[in-house]
Residue frames as a rotation matrix with the C-alpha (Angstrom) as fourth column:
UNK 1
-0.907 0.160 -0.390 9.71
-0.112 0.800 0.589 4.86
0.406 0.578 -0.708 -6.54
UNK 2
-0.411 0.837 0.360 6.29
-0.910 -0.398 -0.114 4.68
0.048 -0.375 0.926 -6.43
UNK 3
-0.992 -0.112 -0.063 4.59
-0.104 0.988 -0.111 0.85
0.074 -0.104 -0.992 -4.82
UNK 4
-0.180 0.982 0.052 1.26
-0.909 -0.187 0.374 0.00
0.377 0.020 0.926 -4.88
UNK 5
-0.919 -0.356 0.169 0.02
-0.375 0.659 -0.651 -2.30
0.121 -0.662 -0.740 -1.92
UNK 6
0.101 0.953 -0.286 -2.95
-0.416 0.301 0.858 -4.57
0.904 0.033 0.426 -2.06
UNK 7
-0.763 -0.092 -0.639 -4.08
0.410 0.696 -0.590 -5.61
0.499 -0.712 -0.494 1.83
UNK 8
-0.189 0.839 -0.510 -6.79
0.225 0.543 0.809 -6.45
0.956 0.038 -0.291 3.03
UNK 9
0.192 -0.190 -0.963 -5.78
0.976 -0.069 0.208 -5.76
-0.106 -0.979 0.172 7.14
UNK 10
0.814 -0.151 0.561 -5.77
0.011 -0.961 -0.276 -1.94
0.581 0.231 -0.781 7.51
UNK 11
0.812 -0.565 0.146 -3.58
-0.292 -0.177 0.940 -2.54
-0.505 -0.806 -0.309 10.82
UNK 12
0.144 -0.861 0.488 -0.91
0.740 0.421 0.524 -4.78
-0.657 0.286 0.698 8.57
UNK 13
0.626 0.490 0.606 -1.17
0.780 -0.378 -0.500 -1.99
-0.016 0.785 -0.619 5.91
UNK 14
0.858 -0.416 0.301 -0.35
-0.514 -0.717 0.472 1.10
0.020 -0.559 -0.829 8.26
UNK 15
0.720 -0.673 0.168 2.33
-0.051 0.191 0.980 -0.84
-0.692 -0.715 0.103 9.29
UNK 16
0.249 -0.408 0.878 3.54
0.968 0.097 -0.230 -1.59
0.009 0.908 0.419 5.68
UNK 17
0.685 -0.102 0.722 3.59
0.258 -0.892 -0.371 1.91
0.682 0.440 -0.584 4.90
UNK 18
0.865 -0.389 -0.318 5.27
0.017 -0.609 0.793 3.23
-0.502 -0.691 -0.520 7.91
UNK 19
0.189 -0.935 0.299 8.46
0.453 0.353 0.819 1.06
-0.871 -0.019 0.490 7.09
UNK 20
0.115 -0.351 0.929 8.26
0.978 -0.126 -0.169 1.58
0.176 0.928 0.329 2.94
UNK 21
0.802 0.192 0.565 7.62
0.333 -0.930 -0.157 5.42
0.495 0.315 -0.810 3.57
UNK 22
0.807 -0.590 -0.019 10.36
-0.003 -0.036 0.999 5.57
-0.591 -0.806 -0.031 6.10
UNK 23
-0.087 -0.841 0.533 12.77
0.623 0.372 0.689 4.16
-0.778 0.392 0.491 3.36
UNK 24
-0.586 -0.079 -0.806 11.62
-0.371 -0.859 0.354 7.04
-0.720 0.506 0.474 0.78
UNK 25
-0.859 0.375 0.349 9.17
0.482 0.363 0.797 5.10
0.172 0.853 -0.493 -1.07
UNK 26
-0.677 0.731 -0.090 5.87
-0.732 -0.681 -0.016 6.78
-0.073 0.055 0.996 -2.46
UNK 27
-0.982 -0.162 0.099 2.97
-0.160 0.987 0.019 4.25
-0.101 0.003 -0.995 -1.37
UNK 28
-0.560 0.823 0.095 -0.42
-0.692 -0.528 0.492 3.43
0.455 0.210 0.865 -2.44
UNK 29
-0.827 -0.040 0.561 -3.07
-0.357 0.809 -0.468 1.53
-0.435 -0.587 -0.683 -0.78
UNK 30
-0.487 0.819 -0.302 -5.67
-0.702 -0.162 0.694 -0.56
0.520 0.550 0.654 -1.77
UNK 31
-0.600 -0.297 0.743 -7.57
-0.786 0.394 -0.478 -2.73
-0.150 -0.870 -0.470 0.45
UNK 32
0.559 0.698 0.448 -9.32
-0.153 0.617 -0.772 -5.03
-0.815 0.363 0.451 -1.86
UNK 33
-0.242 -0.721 0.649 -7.94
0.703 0.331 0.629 -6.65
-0.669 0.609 0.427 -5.54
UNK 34
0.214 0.372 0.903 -10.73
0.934 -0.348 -0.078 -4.59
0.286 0.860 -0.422 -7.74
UNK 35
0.910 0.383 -0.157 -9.57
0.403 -0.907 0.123 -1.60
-0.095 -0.176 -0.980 -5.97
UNK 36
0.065 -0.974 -0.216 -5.48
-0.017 -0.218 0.976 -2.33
-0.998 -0.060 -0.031 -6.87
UNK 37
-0.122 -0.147 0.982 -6.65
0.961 0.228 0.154 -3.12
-0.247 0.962 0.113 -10.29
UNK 38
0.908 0.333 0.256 -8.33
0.382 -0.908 -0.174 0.51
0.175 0.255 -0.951 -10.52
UNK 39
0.793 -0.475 -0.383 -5.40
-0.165 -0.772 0.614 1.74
-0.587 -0.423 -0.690 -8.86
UNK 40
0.091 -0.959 0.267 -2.19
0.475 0.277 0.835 0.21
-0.875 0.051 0.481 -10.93
């Protein structure tokens, strides 16, 4: 399953991902809104 993660904090980000990627999710990042719109 593939998540797409809008934050702003790179450190809270990383940290997001570790867990989700840990659990077998596929995760994008975006660290701004106009860059999750581009991305979803």
């Amino acid at each position: 399953m593939k998540i797409l993660l809008v934050e702003d904090e790179p450190k809270l980000a990383s940290f997001i991902k570790k867990g989700l990627t840990s659990e077998g999710y596929d995760l994008l990042i975006a660290y701004d809104g106009q860059m999750g719109l581009s991305l979803a």
